[in-house]
C-alpha positions, 0 to 999 in steps of 0.5 A: 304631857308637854301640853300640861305644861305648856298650858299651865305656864302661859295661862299661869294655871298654877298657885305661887311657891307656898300656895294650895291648889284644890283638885277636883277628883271623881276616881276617873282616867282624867281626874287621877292624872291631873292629881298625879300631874299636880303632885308632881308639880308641887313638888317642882314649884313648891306648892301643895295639893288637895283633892276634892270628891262630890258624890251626885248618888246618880249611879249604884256605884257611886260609893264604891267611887268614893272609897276607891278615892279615899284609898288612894288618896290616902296612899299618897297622903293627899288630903281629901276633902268628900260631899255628896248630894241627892241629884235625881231628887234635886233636879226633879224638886228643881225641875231642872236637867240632871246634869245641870244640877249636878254641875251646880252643887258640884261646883259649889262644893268645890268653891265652898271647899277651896275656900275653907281649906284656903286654896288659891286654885281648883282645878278641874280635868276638863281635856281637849275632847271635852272641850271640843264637845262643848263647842260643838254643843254649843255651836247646834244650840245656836249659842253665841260667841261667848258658848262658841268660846269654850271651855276657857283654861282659867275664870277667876280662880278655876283652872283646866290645866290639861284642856289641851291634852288629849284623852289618848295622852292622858291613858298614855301617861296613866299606863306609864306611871302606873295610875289606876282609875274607876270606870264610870258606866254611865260614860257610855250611856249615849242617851245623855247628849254629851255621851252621843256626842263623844261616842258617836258623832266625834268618832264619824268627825275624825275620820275626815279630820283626825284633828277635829278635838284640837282644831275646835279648840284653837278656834275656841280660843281665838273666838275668846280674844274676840269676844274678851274685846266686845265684852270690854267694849260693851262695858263702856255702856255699861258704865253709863249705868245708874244704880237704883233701888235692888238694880240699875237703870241705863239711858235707852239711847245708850242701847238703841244706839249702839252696834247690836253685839254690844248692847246684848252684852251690855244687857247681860253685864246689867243683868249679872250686876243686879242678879249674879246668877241670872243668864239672858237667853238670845230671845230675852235680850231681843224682848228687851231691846224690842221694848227700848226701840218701842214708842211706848214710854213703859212696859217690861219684860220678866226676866229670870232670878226674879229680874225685871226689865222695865222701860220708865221713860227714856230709861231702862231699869233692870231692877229685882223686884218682889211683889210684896203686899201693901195693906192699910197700916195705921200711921204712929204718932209719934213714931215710925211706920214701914211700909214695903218701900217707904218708912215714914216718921211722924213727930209731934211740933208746931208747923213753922213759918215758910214753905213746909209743904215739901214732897218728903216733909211737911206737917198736917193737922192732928188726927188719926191718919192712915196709910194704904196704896192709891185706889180708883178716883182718889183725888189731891189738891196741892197748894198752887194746884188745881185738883187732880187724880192722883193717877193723872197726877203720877203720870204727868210727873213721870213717877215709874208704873210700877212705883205708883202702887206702893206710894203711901197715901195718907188718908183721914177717915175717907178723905186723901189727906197727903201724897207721900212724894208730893206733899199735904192736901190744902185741906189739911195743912195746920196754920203757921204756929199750931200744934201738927204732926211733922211727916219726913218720909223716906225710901226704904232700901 
């Protein structure tokens, strides 16, 4: 097993002397030699072990799986940590593929786990053919260099120490230490893609090239040093990036102008700060730069996880919004009003002297006031302005589309009385010295 070895001291697969390592154990060939492995190599660098079982309930056997786990586990004193989840149920209420879903609550076990029971590591036992696999999945799903990458030995504190040991070395190793394992009878299920392919495409594709598992993995690698680079490079772009309200927003030129592999990462860099767990298919990264190389000044592109993506002049904003409704609320006076984006406070004093018509805070006459989203026809006049709607009035000074319809307007009975963001109707402004009701208002969030 030189290659366990091998990997586990370049990569640095391994948790310090003292430290705890998570195994992820299904029962099968590969999973109880890496917890064999690991065992061994806790005791060689003084570390400890624990092992981890997910049970999906796809299969009738699965419980059978668990036990067999469990027995051997407690043979060798390993601490076991069991879940379980209901995976057909999950992926037809999600409406998402059973091995994605499967994928997902298994991983968040193994986090949720490894961070409970303080582990520094959890190790998964991805092999050499697995990887291959991947790559060659990813390859005829026309996936890019990140896909093309395969599976990496380590991200964050997730590690695959026999990545680059192969299935005959594992069964090898298995018979000469005496290790049994549970046979999981969907692995020869080709109707699943990753079965055909390892049941039926690879076995064609080493006839030709015995080495084909290996050579897919060496070239994955180098293909992982190449886009680690562009990821770096694009990062430059992204670091050109603002935070807004629930996103970011970056100058379009930033994009537009730069080579097109590292706009597209960027684009994904800005899109997994705003929503960590959103992935941009090749054709959304398109629509999105399609819209930075348009003429129009506004529109936007949905997005995955409740993300947007929205041209507001020469920026883009990759924002997660919520459409949250916006019904006529009284104003309190004194005291606060919410509304879905503007908290606006009202206190009782006298207008003083001087320039107290500001955007953000200024005062109107006493009265009953109350505040709704801007409608069709409604009109403002600010002082040293002349009359206009208030539709021409956002657009001439650029306030993004979609902030336009959750600004408040303040209306006294049917009349526009004030412009949250732009200040009091000259109808409605008190004299120097008067009682009136001083407005401050603030964006929420």
């Amino acid at each position: 097993m030189d290659g366990f070895w091998k990997l586990c001291r370049e990569e640095e697969l391994l948790p310090p002397r003292g430290g705890k390592i998570l195994a992820a154990v299904s029962g099968g060939a590969d999973s109880m030699c890496l917890l064999s492995l690991l065992l061994e190599a806790g005791e060689r660098y003084g570390f400890t072990v624990e092992a981890a079982h997910f049970d999906h309930h796809i299969r009738p056997s699965s419980g059978s799986d668990r036990l067999f786990v469990e027995d051997w586990c407690r043979g060798q004193g390993v601490p076991l940590h069991v879940g379980e989840a209901d995976i057909p149920a999950l992926a037809a209420k999600e409406r998402r593929g059973l091995e994605e879903t499967a994928r997902t609550y298994r991983y968040a076990f193994l986090r949720e786990t490894a961070e409970h029971c303080g582990a520094q590591r959890i190790a998964t036992a991805h092999n050499a053919e697995d990887n291959g696999e991947t790559i060659l999945l990813h390859l005829l799903r026309g996936s890019g260099l990140n896909g093309l990458g395969g599976i990496a030995p380590r991200r964050g504190n997730l590690v695959r120490p026999l990545l680059t040991t192969s299935r005959k070395e594992i069964e090898a190793y298995n018979a000469a230490h005496g290790i049994p394992h549970v046979e999981d009878e969907t692995n020869r299920d080709t109707a699943y893609t990753r079965n055909f392919l390892r049941h039926e495409v690879f076995p064609l594709l080493e006839t030709r090239w015995p080495n084909a598992a290996d050579t897919l993995g060496r070239s994955a690698a180098t293909l992982r040093e190449d886009n680690a680079y562009l990821e770096m490079e694009a990062a430059k772009l992204t670091a050109q990036a603002a935070a807004v309200n629930q996103g970011y927003a970056i100058p379009v030129a930033a994009l537009i102008n730069a080579p097109l592999p590292l706009s597209n990462r960027a684009l994904q860099q800005l899109a997994a700060k705003a929503a960590p767990e959103v992935v941009l298919t090749a054709s959304q990264r398109t629509q999105v730069l399609q819209l930075c190389r348009s003429g129009r000044p506004s529109g936007f592109v949905p997005l995955p996880g409740g993300l947007t993506a929205r041209r507001v002049y020469d920026r883009l904003e990759l924002t997660v919004e919520t459409d949250e409704p916006f019904l006529p609320v009284p104003l309190a006076v004194p005291g606060v009003t919410d509304t879905p984006r503007w908290r606006v406070t009202c206190t009782l004093e006298p207008c003083p002297e001087g320039k107290f018509n500001q955007p953000h805070s200024f005062y109107l006459q006493p009265g009953e006031y109350t505040l709704r989203p801007r409608q069709t026809g409604d009109a403002i006049t600010l002082p040293a302005r002349s009359r206009k709607t208030i539709k021409k009035l956002l657009i001439d000074s650029k306030v993004p589309q979609r902030e336009r319809d959750f600004l408040p307007v303040f209306l006294c009975g049917e009349r526009v009385a004030a412009l949250c963001s732009f200040g009091a109707d000259c109808a409605f402004l008190p004299q120097p010295g008067e009682d009136a009701l001083h407005i401050v208002t603030k964006r929420r969030g």
